[in-house]
LODO-803889 format. One line per field, with one value per residue (C-alpha): residue in three letters; x, y, z. Coordinates in steps of 0.05 Angstrom, whole numbers, plus 5000, padded with zeros to 4 digits. Example, Ala and Ser with C-alpha at 12.3 -4.5 7.8 and 13.67 -1.06 7.14 Angstrom:
2
aa <- c(ALA	SER)
px <- c(5246	5273)
py <- c(4910	4979)
pz <- c(5156	5143)
//
This chain:
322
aa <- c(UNK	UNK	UNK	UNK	UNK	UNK	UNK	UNK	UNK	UNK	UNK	UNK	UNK	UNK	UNK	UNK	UNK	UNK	UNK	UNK	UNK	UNK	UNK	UNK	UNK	UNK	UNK	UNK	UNK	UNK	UNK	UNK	UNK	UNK	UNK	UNK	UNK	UNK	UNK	UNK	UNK	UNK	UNK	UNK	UNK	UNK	UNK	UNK	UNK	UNK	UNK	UNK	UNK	UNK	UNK	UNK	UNK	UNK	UNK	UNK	UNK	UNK	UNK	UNK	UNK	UNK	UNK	UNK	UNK	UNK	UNK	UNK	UNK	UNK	UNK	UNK	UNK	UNK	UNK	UNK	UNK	UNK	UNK	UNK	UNK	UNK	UNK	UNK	UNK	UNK	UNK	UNK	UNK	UNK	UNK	UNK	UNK	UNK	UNK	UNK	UNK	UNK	UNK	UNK	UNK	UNK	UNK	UNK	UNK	UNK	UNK	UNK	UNK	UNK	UNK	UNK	UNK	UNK	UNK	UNK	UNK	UNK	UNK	UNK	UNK	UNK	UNK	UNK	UNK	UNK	UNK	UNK	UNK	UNK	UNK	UNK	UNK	UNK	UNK	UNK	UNK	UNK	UNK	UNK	UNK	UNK	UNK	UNK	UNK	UNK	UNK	UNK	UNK	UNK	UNK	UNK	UNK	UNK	UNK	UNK	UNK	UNK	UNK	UNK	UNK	UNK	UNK	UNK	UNK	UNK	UNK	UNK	UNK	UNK	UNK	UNK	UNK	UNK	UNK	UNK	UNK	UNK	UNK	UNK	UNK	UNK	UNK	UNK	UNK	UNK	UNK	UNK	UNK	UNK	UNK	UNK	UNK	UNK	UNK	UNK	UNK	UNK	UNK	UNK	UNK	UNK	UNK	UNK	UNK	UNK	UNK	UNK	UNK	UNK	UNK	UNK	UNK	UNK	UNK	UNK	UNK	UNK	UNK	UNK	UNK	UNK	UNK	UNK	UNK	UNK	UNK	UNK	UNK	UNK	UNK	UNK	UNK	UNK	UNK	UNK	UNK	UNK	UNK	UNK	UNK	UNK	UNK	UNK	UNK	UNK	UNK	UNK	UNK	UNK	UNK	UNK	UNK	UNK	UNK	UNK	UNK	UNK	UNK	UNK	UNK	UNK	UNK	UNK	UNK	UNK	UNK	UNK	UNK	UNK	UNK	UNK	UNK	UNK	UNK	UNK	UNK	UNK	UNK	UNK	UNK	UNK	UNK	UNK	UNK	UNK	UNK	UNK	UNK	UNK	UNK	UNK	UNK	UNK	UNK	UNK	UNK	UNK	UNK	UNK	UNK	UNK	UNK	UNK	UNK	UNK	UNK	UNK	UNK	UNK	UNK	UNK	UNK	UNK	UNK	UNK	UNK	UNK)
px <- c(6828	6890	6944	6999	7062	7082	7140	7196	7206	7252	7187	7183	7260	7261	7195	7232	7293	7248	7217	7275	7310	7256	7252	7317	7350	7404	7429	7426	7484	7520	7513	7524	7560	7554	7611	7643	7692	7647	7605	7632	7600	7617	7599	7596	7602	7668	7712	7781	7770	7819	7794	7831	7766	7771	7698	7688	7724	7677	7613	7639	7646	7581	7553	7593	7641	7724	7767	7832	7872	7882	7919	7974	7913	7917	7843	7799	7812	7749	7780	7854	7831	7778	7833	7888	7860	7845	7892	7893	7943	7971	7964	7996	7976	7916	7959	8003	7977	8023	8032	8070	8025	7961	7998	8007	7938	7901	7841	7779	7749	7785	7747	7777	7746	7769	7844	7861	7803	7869	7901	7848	7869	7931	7893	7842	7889	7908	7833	7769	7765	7704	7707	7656	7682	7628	7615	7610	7548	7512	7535	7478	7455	7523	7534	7467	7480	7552	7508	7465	7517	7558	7496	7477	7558	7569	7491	7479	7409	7373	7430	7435	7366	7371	7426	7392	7328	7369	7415	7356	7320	7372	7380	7314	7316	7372	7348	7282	7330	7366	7312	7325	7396	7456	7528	7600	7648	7714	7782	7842	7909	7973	7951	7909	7826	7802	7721	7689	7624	7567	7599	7675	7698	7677	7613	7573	7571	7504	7469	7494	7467	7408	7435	7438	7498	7517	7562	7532	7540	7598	7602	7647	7671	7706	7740	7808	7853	7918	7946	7991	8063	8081	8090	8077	8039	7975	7984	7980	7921	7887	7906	7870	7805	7801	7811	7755	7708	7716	7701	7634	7620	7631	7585	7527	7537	7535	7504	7540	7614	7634	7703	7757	7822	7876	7933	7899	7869	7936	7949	7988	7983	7917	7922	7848	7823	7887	7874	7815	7810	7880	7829	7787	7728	7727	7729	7682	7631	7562	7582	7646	7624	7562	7610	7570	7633	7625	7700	7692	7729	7788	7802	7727	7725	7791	7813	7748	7694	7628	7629	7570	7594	7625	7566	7521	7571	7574	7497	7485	7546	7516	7441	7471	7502	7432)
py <- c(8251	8217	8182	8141	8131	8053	8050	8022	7944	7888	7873	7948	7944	7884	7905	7972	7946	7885	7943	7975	7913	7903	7977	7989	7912	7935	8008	8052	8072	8113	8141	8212	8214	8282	8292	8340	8371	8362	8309	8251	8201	8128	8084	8013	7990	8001	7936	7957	8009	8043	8074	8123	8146	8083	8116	8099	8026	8012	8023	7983	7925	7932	7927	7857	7908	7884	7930	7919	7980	8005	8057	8032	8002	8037	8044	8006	7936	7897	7931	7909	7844	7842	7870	7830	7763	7787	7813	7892	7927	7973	8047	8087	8139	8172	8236	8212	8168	8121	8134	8082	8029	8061	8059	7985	7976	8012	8025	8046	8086	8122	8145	8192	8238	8264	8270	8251	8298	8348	8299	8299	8337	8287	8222	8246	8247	8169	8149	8171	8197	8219	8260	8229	8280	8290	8357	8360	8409	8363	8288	8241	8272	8255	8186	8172	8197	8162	8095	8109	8125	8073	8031	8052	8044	7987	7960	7950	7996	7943	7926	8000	8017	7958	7991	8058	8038	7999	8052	8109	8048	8052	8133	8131	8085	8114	8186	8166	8146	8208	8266	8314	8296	8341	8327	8364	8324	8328	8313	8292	8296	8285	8334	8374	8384	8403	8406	8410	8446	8422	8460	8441	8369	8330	8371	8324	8276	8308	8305	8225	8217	8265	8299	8374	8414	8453	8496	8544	8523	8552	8569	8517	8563	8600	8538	8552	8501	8471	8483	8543	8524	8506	8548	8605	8666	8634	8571	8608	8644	8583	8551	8601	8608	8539	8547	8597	8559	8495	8526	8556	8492	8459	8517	8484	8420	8372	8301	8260	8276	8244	8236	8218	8194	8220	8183	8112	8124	8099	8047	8098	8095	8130	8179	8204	8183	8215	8266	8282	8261	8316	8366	8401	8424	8358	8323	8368	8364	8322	8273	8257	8239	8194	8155	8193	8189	8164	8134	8132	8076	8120	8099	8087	8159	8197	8153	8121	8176	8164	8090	8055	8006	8041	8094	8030	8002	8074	8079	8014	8020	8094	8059	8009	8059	8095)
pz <- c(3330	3356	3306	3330	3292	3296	3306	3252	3279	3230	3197	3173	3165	3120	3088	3067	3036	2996	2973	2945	2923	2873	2842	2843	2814	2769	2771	2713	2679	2657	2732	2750	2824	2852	2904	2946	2886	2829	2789	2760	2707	2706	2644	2678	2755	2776	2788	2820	2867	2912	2975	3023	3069	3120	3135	3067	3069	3135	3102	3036	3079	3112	3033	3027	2972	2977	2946	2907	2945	3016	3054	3107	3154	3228	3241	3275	3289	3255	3199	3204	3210	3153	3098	3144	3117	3041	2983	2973	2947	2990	2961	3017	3071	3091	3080	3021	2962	2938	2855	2837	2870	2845	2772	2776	2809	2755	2786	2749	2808	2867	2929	2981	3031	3100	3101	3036	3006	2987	2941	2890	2833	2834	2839	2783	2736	2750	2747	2758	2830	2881	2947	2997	3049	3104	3139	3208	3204	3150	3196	3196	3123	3096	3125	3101	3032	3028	3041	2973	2934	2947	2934	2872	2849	2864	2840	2914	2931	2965	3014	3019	3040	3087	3123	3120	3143	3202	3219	3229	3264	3318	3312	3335	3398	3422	3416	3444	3505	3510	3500	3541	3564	3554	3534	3530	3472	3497	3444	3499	3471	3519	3578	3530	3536	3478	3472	3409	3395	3342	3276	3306	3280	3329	3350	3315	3365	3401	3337	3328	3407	3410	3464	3478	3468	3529	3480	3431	3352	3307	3235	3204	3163	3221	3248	3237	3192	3216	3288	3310	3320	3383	3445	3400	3415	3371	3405	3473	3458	3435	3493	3536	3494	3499	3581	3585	3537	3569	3648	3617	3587	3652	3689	3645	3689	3615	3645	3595	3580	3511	3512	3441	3460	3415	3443	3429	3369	3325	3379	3423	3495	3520	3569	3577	3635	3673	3630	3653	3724	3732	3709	3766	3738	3709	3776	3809	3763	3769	3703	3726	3803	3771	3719	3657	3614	3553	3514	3444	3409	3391	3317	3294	3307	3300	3235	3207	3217	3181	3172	3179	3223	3268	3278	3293	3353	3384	3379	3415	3454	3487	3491	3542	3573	3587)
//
C-alpha cells in the first residue's frame, strides 16, 4: 500500500500553532533555560532585557518582543531601522559590553551569543545572563531551538510554533527545489577567497539550502581560533592550504557558488564580485559562466547569524533564484 505525505500548507501552519497557543497559554515558571554555558532559572518573565546576539535581536522582533538595550547597531538594515525609531539603551559592542550603561539599565535578563559569548562571566555578575550561541555543526537545530526558548521566556509559545512550523514550511520547499544540486560557500575579504566547509563557520549554508557540499565535512573542534598575524609564516601557510583546498573544490565543478561579502557586511565597500571574477578557476568554472552565484546579504549573515528573519529572506531569496 501506497501513503502520501500532504504536504504542510498555511492551513496546517495555522492549525499547528492554534494548537500550541492553547496548550501552552501562559508559561510555567519558575523556568529552567538551558544554554550554551550552563542552566539558568528565572522566577517571573523577564521585563528589561539586554541583547548582544543581533541573531538573537532578529528573531525577538519576529516574536513582536522590544528590548530595553542594544549594542552599537551595524547589522542589517530592517534592523537599524526597527531599533532606529524606538528607545533602547545603547549597551555597547558586539565585542565590548558597555558596564556602566548596563548598570543604569538594570536589566533583569541579559542574552548574548556569537561574538559576545566570551563576556559572560562578566555580564552574569550584573544580571542574570544566557548564551544562545549556535554551532555551525548543530545550525537549523539551534535556530530552531533559540525560537522556543525565546518563546517560552517571554510567554510567547504559540507565536513561536507559528514561526517554527513556517520556517520548516519553507526549509522544505526550498530543499524540495534544490535536491540534488551542489554548492561551494565562499567568505571574500579584500582580494582574499576564503571557502568554508560544513563544520567551518559558514559551512552551514548547504544544510540551510539543501544543497551538497563539494568539500568534505570538518571537525569543529579542529577549526582553528583567531587568525595568524599577518604576513607571518602561519598566515602563509594558511594562505596556501586555503589555495589548494579551494582548486579541488573548484575540480568538483559546485553548480551554485554561495558567496559572503566581508567588505559590505559593516557598510564597507564590497569588493566580491571583483573578487571573484580576478580569480581563474573562478571564471572558468561552469557556476560562474551560467550566473549560479548566489550574494548573501552581507550583514544578515556576517553580523546577525541565526535570526529568524533573516534565514526566511535568504530561503526565499535562493528559491527565486532556482
Amino acid at each position: 500500500m501506497n501513503s502520501k505525505r500532504i504536504p504542510l500548507g498555511r492551513i496546517g501552519v495555522a492549525l499547528i500553532a492554534l494548537l500550541m497557543l492553547c496548550a501552552s497559554a501562559q508559561a510555567g515558571y519558575p523556568l529552567a533555560i538551558e544554554h550554551a554555558q550552563g542552566t539558568l532559572t528565572l522566577d517571573e518573565a523577564p521585563k528589561r532585557v539586554a541583547v548582544f546576539d543581533l541573531g538573537v535581536l532578529d528573531t525577538l522582533d519576529a516574536l513582536g518582543i522590544a528590548v530595553a538595550g542594544v549594542p552599537q547597531m551595524v547589522g542589517p538594515a530592517y534592523l537599524k531601522t526597527r531599533y532606529g525609531a524606538r528607545e533602547a539603551v545603547n549597551i555597547g559592542t558586539l565585542f565590548e559590553p558597555d558596564q556602566a550603561a548596563l548598570e543604569r539599565l538594570k536589566p533583569d535578563l541579559i542574552i548574548i551569543g556569537g561574538r559576545s559569548s566570551n563576556q559572560f562571566e562578566m555580564l552574569a555578575t550584573l544580571a542574570p545572563t544566557i548564551d544562545l550561541s549556535i554551532a555551525p555543526d548543530q545550525f537549523l537545530a539551534g535556530v530552531r531551538s533559540n525560537i522556543k526558548v525565546l518563546g517560552e521566556i517571554f510567554d510567547k509559545q504559540g507565536q513561536a510554533a507559528q514561526l517554527d512550523a513556517e520556517l520548516r514550511q519553507e526549509l522544505a520547499a526550498v530543499h524540495a527545489k534544490t535536491a540534488g544540486q551542489s554548492s561551494l560557500t565562499l567568505f571574500t575579504i579584500n582580494d582574499a577567497l576564503i571557502l568554508h566547509a560544513p563544520g567551518e563557520r559558514f559551512g552551514m549554508l548547504n544544510e540551510v539550502l539543501g544543497t551538497r557540499s563539494v568539500v568534505e565535512t570538518v571537525d569543529p573542534a579542529s577549526v582553528p581560533q583567531g587568525r595568524p598575524a599577518p604576513d607571518s609564516p602561519e598566515a602563509r601557510e594558511l594562505r596556501e592550504r586555503q589555495r589548494v583546498r579551494l582548486q579541488a573544490a573548484l575540480k568538483e565543478q559546485p553548480q551554485w557558488l554561495v558567496i559572503l561579502d566581508r567588505g559590505a557586511a559593516t557598510g564597507g565597500e564590497g569588493k566580491g564580485v571583483e573578487t571573484l571574477g580576478k580569480h581563474a578557476g573562478i571564471a572558468a568554472s561552469p557556476a560562474w559562466q551560467q550566473g549560479k552565484v548566489f550574494y548573501l546579504e552581507p550583514a544578515t549573515w556576517y553580523i546577525a547569524t541565526g535570526g529568524y528573519q533573516g534565514l526566511m529572506r535568504t530561503l526565499k531569496d535562493f528559491a527565486a533564484a532556482q
